[in-house]
Biopython code that builds the backbone (N, CA, C, O; Angstrom):
import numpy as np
from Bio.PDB.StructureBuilder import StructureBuilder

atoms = [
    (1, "UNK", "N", (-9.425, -6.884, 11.278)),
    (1, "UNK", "CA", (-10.737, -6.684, 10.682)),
    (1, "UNK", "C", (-11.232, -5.248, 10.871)),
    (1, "UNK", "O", (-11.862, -4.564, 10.064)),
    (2, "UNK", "N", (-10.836, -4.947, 12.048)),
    (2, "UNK", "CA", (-11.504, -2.995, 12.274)),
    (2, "UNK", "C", (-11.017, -2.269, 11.259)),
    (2, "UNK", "O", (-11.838, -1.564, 10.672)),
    (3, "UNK", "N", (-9.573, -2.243, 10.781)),
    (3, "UNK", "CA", (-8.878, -1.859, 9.835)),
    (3, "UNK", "C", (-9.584, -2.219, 8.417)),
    (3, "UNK", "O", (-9.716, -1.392, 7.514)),
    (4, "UNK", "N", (-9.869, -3.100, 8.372)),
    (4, "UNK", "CA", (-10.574, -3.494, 6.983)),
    (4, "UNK", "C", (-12.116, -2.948, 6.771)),
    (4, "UNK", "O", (-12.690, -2.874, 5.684)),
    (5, "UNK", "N", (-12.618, -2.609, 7.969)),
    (5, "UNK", "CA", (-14.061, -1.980, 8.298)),
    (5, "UNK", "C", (-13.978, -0.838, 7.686)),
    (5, "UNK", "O", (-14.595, -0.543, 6.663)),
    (6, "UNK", "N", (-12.995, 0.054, 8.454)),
    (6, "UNK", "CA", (-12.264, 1.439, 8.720)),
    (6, "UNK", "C", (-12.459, 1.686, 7.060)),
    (6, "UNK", "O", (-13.361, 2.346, 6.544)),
    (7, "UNK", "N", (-11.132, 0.822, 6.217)),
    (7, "UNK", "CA", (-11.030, 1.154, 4.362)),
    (7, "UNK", "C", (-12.023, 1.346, 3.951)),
    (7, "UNK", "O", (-12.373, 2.299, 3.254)),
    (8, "UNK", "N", (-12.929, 0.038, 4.502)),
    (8, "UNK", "CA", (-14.389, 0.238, 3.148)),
    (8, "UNK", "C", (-15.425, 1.616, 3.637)),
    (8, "UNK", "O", (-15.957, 2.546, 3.030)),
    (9, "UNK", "N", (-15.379, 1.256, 4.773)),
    (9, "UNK", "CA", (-16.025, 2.468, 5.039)),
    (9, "UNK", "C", (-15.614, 4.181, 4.691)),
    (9, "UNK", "O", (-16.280, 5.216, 4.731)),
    (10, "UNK", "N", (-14.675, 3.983, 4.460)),
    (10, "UNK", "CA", (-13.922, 5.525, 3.793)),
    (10, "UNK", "C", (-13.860, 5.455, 2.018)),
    (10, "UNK", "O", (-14.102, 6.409, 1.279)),
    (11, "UNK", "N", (-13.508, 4.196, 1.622)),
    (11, "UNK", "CA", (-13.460, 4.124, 0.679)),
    (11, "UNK", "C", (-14.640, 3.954, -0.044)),
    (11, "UNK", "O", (-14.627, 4.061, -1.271)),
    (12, "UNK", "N", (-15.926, 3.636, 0.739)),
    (12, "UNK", "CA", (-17.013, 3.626, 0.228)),
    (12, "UNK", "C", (-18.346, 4.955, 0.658)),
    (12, "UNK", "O", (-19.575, 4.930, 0.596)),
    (13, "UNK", "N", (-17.384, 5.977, 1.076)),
    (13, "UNK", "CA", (-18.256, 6.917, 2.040)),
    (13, "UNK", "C", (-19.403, 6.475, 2.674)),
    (13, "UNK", "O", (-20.471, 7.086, 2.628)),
    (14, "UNK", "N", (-19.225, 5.451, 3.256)),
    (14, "UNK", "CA", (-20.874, 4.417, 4.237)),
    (14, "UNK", "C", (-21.162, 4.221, 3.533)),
    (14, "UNK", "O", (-20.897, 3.070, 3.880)),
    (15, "UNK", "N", (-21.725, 4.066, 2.210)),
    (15, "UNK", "CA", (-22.596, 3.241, 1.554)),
    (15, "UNK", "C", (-22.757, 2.204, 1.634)),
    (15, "UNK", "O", (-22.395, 1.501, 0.690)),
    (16, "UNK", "N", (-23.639, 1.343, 3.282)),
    (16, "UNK", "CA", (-23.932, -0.027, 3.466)),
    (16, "UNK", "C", (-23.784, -1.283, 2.658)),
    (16, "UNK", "O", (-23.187, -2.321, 2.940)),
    (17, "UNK", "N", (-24.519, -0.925, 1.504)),
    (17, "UNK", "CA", (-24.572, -2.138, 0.780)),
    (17, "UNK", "C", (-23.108, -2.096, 0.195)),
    (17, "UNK", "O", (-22.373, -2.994, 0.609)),
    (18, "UNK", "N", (-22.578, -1.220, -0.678)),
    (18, "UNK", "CA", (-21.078, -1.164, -1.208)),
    (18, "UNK", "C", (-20.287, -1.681, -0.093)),
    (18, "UNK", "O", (-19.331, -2.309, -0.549)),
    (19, "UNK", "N", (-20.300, -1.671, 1.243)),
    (19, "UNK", "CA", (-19.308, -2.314, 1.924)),
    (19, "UNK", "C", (-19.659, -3.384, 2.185)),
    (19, "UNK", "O", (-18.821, -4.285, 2.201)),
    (20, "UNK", "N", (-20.980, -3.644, 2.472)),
    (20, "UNK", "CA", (-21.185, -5.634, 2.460)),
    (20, "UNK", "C", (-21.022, -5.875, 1.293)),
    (20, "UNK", "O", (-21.037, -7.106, 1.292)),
    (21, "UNK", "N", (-20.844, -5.492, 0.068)),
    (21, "UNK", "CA", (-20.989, -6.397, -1.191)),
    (21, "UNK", "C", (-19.005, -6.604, -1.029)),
    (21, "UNK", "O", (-18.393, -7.666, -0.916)),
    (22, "UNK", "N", (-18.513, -5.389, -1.070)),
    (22, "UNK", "CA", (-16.979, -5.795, -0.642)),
    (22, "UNK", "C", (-16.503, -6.768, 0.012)),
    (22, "UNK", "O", (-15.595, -7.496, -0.388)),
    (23, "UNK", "N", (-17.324, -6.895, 1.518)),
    (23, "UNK", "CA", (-16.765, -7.833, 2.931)),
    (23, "UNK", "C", (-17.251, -8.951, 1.814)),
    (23, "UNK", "O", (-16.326, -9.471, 1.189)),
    (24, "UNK", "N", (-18.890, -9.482, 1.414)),
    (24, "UNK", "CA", (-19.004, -10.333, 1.215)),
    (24, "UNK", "C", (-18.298, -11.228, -0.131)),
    (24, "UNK", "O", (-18.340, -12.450, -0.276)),
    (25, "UNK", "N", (-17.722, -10.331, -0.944)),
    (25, "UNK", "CA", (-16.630, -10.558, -1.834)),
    (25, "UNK", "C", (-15.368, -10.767, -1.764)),
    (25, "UNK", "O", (-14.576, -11.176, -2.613)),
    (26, "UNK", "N", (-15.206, -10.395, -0.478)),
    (26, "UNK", "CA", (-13.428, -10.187, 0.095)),
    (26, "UNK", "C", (-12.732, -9.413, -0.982)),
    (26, "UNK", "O", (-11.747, -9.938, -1.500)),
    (27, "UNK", "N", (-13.105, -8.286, -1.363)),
    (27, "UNK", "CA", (-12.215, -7.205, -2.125)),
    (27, "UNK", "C", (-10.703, -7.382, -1.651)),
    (27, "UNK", "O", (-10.309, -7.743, -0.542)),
    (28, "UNK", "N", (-10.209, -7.152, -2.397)),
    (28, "UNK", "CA", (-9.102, -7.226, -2.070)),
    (28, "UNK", "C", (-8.464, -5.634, -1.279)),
    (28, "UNK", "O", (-8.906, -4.502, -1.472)),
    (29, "UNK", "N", (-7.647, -5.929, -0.636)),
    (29, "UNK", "CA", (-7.056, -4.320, -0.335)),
    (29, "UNK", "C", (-5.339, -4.456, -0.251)),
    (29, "UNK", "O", (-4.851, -5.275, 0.526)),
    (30, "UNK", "N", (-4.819, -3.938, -0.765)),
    (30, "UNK", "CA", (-3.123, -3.738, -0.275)),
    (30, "UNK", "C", (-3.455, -3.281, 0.895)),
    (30, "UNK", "O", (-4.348, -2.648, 1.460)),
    (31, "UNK", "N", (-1.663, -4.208, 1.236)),
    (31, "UNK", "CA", (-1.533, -4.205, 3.033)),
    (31, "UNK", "C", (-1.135, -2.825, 2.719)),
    (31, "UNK", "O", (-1.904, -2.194, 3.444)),
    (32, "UNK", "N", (-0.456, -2.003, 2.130)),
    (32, "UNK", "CA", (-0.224, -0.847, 2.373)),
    (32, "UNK", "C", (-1.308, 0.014, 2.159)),
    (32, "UNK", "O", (-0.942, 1.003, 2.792)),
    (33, "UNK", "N", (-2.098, 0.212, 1.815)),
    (33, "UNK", "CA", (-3.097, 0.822, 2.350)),
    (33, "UNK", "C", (-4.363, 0.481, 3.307)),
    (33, "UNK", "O", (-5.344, 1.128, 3.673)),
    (34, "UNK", "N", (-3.786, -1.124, 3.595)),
    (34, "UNK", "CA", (-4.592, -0.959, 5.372)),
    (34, "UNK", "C", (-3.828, -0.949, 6.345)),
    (34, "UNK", "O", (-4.183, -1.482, 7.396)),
    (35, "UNK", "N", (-2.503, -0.290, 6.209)),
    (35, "UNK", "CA", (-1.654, 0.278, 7.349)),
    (35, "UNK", "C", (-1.828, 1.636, 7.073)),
    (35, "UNK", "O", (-1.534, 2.208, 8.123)),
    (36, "UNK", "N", (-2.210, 2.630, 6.066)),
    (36, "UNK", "CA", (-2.557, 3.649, 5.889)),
    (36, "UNK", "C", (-4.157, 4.145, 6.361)),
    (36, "UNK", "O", (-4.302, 5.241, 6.903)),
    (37, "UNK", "N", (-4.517, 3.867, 6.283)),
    (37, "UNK", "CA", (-5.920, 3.748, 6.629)),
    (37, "UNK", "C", (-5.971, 4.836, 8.092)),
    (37, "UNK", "O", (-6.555, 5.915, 7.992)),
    (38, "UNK", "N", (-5.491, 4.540, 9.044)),
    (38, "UNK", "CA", (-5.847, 5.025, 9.907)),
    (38, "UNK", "C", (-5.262, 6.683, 9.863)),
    (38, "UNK", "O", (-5.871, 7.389, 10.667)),
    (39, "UNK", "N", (-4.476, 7.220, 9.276)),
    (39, "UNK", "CA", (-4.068, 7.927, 9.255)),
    (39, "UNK", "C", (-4.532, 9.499, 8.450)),
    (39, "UNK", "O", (-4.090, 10.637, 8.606)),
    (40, "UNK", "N", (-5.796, 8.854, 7.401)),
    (40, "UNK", "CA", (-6.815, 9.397, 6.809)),
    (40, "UNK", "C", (-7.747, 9.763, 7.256)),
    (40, "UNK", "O", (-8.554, 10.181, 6.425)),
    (41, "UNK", "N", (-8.235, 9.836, 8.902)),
    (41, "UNK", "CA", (-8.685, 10.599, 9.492)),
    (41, "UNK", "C", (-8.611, 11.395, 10.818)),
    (41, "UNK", "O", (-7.507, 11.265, 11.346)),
    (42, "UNK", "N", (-9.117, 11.858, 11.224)),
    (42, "UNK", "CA", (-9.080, 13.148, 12.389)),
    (42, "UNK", "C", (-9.806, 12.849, 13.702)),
    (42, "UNK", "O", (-9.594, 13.537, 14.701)),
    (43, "UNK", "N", (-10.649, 11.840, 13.700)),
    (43, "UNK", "CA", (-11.721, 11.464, 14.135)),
    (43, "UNK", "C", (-11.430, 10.467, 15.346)),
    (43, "UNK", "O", (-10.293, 9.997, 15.406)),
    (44, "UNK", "N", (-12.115, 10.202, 16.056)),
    (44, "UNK", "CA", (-11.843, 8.579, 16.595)),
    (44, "UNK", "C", (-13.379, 7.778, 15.974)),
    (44, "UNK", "O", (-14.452, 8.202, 15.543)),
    (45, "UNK", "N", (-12.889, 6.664, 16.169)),
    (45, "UNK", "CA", (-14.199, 5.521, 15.461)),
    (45, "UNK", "C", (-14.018, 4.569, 16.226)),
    (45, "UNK", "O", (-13.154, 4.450, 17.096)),
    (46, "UNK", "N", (-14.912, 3.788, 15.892)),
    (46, "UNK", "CA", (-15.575, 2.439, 16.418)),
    (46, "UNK", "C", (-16.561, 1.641, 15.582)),
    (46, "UNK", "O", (-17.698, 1.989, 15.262)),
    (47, "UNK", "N", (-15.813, 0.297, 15.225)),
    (47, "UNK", "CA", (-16.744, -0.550, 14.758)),
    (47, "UNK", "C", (-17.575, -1.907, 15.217)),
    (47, "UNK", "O", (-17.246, -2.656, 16.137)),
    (48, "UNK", "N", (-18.297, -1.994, 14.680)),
    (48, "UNK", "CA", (-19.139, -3.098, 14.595)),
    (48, "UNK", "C", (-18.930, -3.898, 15.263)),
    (48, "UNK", "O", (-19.763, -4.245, 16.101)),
    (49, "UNK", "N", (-17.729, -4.492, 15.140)),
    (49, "UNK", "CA", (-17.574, -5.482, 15.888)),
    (49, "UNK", "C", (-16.717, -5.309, 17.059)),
    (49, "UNK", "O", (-16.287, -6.303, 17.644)),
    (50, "UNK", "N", (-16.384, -3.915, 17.515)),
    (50, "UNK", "CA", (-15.684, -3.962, 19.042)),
    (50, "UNK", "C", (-16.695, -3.652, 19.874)),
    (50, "UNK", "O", (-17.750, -3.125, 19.519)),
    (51, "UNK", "N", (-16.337, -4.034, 21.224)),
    (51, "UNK", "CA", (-16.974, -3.649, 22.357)),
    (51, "UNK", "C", (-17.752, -2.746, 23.007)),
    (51, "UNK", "O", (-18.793, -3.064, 23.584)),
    (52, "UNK", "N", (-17.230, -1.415, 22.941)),
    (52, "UNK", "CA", (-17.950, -0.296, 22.876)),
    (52, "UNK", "C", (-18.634, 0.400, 21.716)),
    (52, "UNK", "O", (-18.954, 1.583, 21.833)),
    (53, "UNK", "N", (-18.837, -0.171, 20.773)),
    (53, "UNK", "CA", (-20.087, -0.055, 19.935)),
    (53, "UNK", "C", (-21.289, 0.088, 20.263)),
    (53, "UNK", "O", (-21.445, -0.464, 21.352)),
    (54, "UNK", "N", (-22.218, 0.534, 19.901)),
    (54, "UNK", "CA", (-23.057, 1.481, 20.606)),
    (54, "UNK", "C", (-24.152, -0.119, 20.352)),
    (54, "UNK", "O", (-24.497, -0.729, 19.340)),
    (55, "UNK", "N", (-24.369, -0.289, 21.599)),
    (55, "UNK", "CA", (-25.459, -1.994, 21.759)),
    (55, "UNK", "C", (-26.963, -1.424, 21.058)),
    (55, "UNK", "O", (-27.739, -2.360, 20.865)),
    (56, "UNK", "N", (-27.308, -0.561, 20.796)),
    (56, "UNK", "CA", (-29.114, -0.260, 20.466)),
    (56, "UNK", "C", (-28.858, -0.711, 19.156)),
    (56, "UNK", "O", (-29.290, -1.695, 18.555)),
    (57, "UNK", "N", (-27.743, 0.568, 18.675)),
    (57, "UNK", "CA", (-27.251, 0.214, 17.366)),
    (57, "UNK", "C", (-26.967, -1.323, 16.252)),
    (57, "UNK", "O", (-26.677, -1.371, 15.057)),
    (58, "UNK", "N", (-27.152, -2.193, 17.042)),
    (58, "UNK", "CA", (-27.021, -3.379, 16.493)),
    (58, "UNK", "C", (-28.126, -4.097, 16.132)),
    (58, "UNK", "O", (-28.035, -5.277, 15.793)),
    (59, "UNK", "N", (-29.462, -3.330, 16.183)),
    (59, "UNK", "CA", (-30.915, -4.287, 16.653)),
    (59, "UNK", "C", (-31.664, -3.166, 15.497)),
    (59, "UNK", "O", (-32.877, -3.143, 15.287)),
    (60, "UNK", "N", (-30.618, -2.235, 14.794)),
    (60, "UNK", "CA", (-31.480, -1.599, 13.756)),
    (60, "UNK", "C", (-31.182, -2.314, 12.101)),
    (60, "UNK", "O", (-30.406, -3.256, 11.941)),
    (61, "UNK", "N", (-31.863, -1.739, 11.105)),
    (61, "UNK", "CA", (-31.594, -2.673, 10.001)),
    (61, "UNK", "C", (-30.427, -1.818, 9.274)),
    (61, "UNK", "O", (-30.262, -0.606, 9.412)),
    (62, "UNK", "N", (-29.878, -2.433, 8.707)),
    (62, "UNK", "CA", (-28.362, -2.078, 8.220)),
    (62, "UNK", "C", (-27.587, -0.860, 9.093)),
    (62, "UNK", "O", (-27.655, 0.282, 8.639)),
    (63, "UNK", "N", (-26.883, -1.094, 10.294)),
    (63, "UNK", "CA", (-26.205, -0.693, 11.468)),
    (63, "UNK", "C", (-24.972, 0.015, 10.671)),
    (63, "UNK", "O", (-24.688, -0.664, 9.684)),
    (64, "UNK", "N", (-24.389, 0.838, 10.762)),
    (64, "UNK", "CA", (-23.259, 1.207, 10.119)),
    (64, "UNK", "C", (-22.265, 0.581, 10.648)),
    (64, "UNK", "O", (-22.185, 0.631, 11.875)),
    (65, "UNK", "N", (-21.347, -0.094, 9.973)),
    (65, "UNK", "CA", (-19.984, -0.650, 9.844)),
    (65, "UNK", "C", (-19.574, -0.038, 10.809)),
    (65, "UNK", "O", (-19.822, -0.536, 11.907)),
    (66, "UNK", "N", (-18.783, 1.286, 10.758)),
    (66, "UNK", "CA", (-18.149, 2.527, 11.365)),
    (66, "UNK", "C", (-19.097, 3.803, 12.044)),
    (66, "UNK", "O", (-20.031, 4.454, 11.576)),
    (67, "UNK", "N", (-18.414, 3.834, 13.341)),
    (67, "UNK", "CA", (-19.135, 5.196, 13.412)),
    (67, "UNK", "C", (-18.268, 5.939, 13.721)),
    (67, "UNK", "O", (-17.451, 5.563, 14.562)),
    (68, "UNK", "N", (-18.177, 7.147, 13.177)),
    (68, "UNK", "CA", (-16.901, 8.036, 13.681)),
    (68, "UNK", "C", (-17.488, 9.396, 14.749)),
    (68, "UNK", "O", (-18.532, 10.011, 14.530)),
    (69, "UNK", "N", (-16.716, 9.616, 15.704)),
    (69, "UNK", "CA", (-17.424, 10.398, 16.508)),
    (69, "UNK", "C", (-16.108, 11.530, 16.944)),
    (69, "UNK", "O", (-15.218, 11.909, 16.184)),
    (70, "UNK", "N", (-16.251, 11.820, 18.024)),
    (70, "UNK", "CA", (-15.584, 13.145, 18.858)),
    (70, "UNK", "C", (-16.451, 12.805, 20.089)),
    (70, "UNK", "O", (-17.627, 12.442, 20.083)),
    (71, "UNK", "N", (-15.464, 13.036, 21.367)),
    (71, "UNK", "CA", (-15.838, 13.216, 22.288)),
    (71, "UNK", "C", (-16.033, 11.878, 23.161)),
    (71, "UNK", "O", (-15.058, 11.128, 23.183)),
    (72, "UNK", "N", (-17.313, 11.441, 23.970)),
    (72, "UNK", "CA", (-17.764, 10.729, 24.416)),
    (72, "UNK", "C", (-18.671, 9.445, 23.921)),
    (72, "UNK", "O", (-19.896, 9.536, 23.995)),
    (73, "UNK", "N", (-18.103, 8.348, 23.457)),
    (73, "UNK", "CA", (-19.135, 7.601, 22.642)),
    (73, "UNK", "C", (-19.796, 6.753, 23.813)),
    (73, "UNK", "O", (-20.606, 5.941, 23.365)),
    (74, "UNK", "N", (-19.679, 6.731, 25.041)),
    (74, "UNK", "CA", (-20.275, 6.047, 26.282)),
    (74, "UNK", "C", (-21.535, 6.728, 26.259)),
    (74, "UNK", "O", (-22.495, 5.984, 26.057)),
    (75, "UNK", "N", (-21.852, 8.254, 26.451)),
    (75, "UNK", "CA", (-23.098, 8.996, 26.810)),
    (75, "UNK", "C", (-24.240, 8.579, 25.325)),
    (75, "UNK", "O", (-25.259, 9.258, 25.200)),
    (76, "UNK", "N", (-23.984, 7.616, 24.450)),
    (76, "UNK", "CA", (-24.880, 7.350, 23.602)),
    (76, "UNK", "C", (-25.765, 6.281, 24.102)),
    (76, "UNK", "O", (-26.937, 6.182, 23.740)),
    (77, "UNK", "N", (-25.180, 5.461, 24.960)),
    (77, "UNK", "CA", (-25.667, 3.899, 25.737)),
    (77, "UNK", "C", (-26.226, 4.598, 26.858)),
    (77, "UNK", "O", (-26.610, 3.694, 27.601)),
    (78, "UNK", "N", (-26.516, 5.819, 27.457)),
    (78, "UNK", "CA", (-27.645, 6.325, 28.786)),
    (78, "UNK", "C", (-29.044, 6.311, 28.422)),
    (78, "UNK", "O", (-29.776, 6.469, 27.445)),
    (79, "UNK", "N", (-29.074, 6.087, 29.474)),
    (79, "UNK", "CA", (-31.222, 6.470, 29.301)),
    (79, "UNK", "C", (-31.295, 7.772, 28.965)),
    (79, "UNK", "O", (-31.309, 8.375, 30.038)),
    (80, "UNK", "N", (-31.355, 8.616, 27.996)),
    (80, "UNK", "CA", (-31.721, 9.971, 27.577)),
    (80, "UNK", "C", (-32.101, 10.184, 26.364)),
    (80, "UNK", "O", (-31.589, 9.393, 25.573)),
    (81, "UNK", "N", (-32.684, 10.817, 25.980)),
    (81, "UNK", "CA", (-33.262, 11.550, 25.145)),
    (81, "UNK", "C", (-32.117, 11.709, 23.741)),
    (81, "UNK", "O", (-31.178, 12.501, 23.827)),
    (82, "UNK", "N", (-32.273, 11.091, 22.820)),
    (82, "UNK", "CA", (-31.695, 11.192, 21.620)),
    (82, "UNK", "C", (-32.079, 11.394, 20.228)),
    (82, "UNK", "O", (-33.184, 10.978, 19.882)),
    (83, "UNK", "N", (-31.342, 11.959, 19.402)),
    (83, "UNK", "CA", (-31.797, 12.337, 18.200)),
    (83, "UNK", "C", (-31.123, 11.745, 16.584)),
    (83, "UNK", "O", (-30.114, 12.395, 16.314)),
    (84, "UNK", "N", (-31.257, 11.328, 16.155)),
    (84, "UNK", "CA", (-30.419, 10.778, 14.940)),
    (84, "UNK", "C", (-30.764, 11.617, 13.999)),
    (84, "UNK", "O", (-31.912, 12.053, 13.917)),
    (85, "UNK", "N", (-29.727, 11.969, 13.109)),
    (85, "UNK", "CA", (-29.864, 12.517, 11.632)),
    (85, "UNK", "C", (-29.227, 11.924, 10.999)),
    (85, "UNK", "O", (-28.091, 11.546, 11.285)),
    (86, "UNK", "N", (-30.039, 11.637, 9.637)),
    (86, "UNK", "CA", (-29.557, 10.957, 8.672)),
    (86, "UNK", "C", (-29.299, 12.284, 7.468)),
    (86, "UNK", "O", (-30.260, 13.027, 7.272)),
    (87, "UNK", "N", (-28.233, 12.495, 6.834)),
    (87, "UNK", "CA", (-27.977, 13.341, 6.039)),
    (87, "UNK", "C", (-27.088, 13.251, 4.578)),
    (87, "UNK", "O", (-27.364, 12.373, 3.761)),
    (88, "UNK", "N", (-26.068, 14.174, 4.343)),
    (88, "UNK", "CA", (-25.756, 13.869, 2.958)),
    (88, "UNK", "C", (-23.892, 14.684, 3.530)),
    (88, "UNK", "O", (-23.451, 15.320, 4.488)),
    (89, "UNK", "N", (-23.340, 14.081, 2.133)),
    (89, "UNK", "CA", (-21.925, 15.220, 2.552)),
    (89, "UNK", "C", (-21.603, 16.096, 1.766)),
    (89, "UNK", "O", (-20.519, 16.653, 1.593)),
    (90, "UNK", "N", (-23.218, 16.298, 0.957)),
    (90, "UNK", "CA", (-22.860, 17.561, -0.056)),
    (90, "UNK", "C", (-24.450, 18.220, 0.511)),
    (90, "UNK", "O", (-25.551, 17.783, 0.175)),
    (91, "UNK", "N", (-24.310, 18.825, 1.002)),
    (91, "UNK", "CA", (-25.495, 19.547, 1.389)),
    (91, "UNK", "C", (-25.828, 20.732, 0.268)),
    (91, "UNK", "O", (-24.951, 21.361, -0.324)),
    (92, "UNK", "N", (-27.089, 20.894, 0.110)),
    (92, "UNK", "CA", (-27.243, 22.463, -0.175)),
    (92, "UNK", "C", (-27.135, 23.615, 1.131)),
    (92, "UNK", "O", (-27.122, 23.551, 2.360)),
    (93, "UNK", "N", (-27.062, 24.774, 0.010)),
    (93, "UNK", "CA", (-27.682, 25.885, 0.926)),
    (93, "UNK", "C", (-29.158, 25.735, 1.801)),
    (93, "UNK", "O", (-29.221, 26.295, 2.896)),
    (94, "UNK", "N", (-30.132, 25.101, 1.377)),
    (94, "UNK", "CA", (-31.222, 25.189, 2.179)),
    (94, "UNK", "C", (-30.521, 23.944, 3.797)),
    (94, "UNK", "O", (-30.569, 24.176, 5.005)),
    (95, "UNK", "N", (-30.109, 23.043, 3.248)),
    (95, "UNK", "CA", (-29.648, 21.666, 4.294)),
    (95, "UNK", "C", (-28.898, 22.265, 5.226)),
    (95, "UNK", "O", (-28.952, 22.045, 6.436)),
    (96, "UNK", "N", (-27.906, 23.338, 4.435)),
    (96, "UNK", "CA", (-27.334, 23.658, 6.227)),
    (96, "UNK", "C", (-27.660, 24.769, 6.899)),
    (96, "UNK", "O", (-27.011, 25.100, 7.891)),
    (97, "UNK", "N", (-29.090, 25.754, 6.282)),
    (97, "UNK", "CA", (-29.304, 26.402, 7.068)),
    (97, "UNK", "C", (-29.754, 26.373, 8.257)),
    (97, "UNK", "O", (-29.428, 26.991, 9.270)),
    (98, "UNK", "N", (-30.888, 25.251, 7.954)),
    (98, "UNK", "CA", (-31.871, 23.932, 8.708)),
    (98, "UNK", "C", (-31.204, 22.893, 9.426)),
    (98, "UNK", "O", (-31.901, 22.129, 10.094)),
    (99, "UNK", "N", (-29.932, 22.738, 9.393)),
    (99, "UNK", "CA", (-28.990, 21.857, 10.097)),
    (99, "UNK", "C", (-28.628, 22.885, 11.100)),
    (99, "UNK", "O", (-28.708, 22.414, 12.234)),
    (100, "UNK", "N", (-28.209, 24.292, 11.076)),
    (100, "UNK", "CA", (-27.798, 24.988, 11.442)),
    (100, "UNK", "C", (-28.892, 25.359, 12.744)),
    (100, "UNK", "O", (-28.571, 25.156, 13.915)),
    (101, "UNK", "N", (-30.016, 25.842, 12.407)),
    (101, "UNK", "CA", (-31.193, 25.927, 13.492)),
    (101, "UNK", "C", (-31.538, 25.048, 14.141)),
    (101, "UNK", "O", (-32.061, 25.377, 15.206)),
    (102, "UNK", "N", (-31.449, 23.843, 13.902)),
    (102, "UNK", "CA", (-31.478, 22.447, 14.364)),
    (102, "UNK", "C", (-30.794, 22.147, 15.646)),
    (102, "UNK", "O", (-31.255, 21.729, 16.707)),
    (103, "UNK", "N", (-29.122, 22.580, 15.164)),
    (103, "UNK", "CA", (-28.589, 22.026, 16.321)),
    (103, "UNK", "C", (-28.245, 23.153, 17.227)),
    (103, "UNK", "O", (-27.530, 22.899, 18.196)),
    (104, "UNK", "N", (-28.756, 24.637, 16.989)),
    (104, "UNK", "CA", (-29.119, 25.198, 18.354)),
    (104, "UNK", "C", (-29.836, 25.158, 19.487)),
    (104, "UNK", "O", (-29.611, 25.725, 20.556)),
    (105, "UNK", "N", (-31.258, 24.010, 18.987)),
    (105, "UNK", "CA", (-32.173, 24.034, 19.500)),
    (105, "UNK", "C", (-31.744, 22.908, 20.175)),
    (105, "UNK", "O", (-32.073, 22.857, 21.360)),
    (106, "UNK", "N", (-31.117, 22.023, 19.746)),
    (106, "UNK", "CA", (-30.842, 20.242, 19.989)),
    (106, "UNK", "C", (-29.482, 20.854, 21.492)),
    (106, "UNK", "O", (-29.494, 20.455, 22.657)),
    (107, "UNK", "N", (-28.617, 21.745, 20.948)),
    (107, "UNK", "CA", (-27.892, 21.868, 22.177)),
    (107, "UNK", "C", (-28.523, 22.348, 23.584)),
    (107, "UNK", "O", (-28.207, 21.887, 24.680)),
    (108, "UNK", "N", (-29.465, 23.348, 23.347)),
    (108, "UNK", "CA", (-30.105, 23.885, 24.457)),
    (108, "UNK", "C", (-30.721, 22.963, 25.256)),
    (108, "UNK", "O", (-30.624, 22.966, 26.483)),
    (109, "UNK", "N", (-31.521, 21.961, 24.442)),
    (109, "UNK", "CA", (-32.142, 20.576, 25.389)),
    (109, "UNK", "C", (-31.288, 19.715, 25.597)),
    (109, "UNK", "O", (-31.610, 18.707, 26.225)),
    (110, "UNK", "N", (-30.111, 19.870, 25.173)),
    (110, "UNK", "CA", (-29.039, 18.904, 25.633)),
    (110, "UNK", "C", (-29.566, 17.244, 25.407)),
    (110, "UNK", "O", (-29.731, 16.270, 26.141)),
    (111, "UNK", "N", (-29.709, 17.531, 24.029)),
    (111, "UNK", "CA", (-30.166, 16.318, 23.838)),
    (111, "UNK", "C", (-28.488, 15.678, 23.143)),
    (111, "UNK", "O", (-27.582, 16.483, 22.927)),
    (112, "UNK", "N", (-28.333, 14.354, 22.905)),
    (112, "UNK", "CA", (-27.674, 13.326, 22.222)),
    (112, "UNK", "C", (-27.668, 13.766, 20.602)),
    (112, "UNK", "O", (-28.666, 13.602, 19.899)),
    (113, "UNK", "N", (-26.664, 14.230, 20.199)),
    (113, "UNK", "CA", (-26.868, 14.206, 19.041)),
    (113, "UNK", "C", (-26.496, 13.588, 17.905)),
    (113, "UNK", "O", (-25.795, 14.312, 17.198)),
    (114, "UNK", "N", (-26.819, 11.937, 17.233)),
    (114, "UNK", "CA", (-26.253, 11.275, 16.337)),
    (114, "UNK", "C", (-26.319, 11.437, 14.848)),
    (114, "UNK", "O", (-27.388, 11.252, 14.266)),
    (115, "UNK", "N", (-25.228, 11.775, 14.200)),
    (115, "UNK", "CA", (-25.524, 12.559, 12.756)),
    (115, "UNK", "C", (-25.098, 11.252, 12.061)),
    (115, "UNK", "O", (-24.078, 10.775, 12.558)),
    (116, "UNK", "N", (-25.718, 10.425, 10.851)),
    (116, "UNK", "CA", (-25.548, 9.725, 10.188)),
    (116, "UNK", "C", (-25.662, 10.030, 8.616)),
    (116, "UNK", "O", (-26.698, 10.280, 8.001)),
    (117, "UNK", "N", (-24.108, 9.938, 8.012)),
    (117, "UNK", "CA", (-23.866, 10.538, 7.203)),
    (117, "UNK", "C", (-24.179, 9.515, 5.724)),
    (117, "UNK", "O", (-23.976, 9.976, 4.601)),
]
sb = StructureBuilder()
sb.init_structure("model")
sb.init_model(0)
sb.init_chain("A")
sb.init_seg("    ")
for serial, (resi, resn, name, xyz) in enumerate(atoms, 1):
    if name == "N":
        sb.init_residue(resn, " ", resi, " ")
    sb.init_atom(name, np.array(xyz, "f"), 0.0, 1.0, " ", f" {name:<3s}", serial, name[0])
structure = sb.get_structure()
């Protein structure tokens, strides 16, 4: 099932509802491209339904399927200070200048930084 998370979620660039309307349809997928699947990204991830999935994350309204991260996905579950961005994967020029000043300021306070794409 993570594997099947993993497809729609790539194949649907997150678009929540496009991947529940899939799960809840049972789209079909070739097994060969959900043995491919993992290999289409760079990233490590975690879904929904494994263990270390981020627990806050489950108590919001439409939770992302997938989250793909780098690094440490434990330091998201501490008592600290966190920030979510919700954004786009075609930015303009103004989006990443302002993304850009953003997360200088966000590193210096060493805050959590969750980008939701």
């Amino acid at each position: 099932m993570r594997w099947v998370l993993l497809f729609f979620a790539l194949k649907y660039e997150g678009d929540w509802l496009k991947i529940y309307q899939a799960l809840e349809t049972k789209e079909k997928i070739s097994y060969e491209d959900l043995i491919d699947i993992e290999t289409k990204i760079t990233c490590q991830y975690v879904t929904i339904i494994d263990q270390d999935y981020p627990k806050a994350l489950c108590n919001i309204y439409r939770p992302p399927f997938v989250l793909f991260y780098d690094g440490d996905l434990t330091i998201v579950n501490n008592k600290c200070h966190k920030l979510a961005i919700c954004g786009t994967t075609k930015p303009d020029e103004t989006g990443l200048l302002i993304t850009k000043m953003l997360t200088k300021k966000i590193i210096r306070r060493k805050l959590i930084l969750i980008v939701m794409l």
